[in-house]
VMD Tcl script that builds the backbone (N, CA, C; Angstrom):
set m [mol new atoms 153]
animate dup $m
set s [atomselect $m all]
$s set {name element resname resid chain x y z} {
  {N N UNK 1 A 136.666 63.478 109.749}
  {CA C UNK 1 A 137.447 64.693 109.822}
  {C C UNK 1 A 138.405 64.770 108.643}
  {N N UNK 2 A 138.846 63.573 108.381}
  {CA C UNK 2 A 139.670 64.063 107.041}
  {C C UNK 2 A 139.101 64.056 105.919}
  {N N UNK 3 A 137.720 63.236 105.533}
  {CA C UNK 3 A 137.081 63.499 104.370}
  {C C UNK 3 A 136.909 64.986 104.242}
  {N N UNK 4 A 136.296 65.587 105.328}
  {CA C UNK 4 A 135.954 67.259 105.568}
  {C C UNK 4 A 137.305 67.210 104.815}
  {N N UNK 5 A 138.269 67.829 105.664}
  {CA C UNK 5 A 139.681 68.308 105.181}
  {C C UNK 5 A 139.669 68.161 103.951}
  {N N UNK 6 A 139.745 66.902 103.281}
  {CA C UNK 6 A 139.756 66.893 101.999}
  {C C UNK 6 A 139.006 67.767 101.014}
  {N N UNK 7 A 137.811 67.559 101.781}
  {CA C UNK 7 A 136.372 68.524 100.454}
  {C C UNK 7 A 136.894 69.890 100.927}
  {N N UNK 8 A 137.395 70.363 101.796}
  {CA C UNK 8 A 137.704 72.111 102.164}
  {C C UNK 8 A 138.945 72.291 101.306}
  {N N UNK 9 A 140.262 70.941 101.271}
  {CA C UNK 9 A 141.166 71.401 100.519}
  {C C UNK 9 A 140.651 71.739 98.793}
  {N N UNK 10 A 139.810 70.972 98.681}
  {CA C UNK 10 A 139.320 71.279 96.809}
  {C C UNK 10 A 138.959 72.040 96.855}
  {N N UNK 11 A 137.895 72.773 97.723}
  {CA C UNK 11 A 136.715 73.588 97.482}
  {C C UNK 11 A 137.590 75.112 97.556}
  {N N UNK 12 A 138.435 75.113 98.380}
  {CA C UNK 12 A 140.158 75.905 98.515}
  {C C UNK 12 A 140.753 76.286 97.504}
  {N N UNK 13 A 140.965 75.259 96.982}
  {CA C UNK 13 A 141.606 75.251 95.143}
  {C C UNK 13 A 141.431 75.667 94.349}
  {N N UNK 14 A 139.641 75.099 93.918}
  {CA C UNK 14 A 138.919 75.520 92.758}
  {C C UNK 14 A 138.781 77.384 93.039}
  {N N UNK 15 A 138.178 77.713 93.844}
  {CA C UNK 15 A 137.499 78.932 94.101}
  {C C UNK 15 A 138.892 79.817 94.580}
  {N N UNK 16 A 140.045 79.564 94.821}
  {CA C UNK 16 A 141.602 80.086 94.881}
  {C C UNK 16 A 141.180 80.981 96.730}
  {N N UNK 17 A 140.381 80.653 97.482}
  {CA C UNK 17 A 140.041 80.835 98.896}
  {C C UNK 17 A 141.369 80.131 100.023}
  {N N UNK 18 A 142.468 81.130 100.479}
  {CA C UNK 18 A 143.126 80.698 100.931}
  {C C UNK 18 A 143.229 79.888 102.566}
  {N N UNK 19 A 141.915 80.591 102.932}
  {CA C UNK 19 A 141.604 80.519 104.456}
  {C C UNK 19 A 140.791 78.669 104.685}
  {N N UNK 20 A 140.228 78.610 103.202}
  {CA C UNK 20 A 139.592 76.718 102.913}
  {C C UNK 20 A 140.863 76.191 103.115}
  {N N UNK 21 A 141.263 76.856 102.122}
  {CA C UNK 21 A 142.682 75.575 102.199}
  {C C UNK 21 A 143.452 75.263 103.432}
  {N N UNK 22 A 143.547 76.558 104.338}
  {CA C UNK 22 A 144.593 76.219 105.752}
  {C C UNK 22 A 143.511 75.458 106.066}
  {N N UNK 23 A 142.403 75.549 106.627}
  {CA C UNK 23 A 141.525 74.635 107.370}
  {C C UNK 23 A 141.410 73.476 107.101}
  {N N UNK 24 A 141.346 73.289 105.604}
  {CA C UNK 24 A 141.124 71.882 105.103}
  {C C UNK 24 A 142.748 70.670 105.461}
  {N N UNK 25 A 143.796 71.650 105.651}
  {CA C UNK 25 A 145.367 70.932 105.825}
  {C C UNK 25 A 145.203 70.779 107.137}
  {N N UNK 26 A 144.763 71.905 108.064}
  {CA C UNK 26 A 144.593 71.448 109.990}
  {C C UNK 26 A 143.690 70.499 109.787}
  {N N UNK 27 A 142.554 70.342 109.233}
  {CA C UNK 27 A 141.469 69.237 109.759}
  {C C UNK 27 A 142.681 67.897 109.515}
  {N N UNK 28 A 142.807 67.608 108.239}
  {CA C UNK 28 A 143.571 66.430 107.476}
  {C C UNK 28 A 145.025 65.753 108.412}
  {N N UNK 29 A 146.009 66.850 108.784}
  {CA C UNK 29 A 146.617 66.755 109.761}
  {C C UNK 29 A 145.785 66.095 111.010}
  {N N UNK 30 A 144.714 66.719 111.659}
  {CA C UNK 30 A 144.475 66.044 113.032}
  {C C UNK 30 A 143.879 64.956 112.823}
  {N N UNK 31 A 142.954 64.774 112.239}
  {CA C UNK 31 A 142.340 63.607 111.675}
  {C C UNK 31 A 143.466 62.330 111.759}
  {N N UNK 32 A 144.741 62.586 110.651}
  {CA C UNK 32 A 145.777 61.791 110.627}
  {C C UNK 32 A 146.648 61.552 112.110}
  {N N UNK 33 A 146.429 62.367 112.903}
  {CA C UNK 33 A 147.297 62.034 114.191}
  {C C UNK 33 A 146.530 61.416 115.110}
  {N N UNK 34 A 144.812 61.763 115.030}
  {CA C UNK 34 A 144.142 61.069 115.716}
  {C C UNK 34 A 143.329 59.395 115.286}
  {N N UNK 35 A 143.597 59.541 113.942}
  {CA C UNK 35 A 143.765 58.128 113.156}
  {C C UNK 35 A 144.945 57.074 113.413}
  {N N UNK 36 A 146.210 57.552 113.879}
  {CA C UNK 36 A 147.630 56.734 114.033}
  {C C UNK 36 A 147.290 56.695 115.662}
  {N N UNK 37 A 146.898 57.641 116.708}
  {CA C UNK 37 A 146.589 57.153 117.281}
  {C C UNK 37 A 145.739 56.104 117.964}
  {N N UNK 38 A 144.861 56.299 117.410}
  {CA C UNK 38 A 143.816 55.387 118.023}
  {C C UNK 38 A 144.114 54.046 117.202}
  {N N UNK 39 A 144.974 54.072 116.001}
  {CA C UNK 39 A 145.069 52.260 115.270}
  {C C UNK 39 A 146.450 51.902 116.270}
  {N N UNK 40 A 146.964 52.608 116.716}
  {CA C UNK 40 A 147.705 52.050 117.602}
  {C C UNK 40 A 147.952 51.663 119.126}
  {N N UNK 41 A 146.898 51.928 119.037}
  {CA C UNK 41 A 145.533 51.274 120.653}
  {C C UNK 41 A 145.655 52.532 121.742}
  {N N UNK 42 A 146.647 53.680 121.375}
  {CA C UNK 42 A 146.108 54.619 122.993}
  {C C UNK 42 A 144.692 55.242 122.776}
  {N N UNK 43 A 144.624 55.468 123.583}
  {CA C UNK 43 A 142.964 55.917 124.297}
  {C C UNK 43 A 142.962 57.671 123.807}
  {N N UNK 44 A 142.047 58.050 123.102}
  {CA C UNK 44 A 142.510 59.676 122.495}
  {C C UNK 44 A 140.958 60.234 123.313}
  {N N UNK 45 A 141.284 61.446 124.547}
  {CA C UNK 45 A 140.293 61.891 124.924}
  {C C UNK 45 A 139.979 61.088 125.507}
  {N N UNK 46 A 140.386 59.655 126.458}
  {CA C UNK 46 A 139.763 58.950 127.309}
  {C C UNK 46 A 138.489 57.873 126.343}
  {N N UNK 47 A 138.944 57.570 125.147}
  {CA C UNK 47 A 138.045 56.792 124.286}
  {C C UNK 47 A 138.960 56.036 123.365}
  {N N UNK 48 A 138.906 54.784 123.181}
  {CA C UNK 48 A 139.756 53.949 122.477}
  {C C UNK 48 A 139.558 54.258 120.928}
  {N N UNK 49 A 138.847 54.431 120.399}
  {CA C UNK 49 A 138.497 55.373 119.127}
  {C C UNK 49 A 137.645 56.832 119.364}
  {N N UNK 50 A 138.696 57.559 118.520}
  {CA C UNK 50 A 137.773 59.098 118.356}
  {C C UNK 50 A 136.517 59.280 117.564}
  {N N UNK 51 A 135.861 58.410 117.185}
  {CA C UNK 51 A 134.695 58.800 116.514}
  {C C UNK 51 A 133.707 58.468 117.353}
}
mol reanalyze $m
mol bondsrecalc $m
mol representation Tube
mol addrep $m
């Protein structure tokens, strides 16, 4: 989820598409909250890792 985020924030950039870029900052954001969660052992969605 945050690699996505990442390739939507460039692809955002290059092509000046403002609607890539919000999407690509929400993916990157959740990704990151569901990354701190799960390295810090709670259960996200009833699964000890989200992937």
């Amino acid at each position: 989820m945050i690699v996505l985020g990442v390739v939507l924030l460039v692809i955002g950039l290059v092509t000046g598409l403002s609607f890539l870029w919000t999407i690509g900052v929400v993916l990157v954001v959740i990704g990151l909250v569901l990354w701190i969660a799960g390295a810090l052992g709670h259960a996200v969605g009833g699964r000890r890792h989200y992937y």
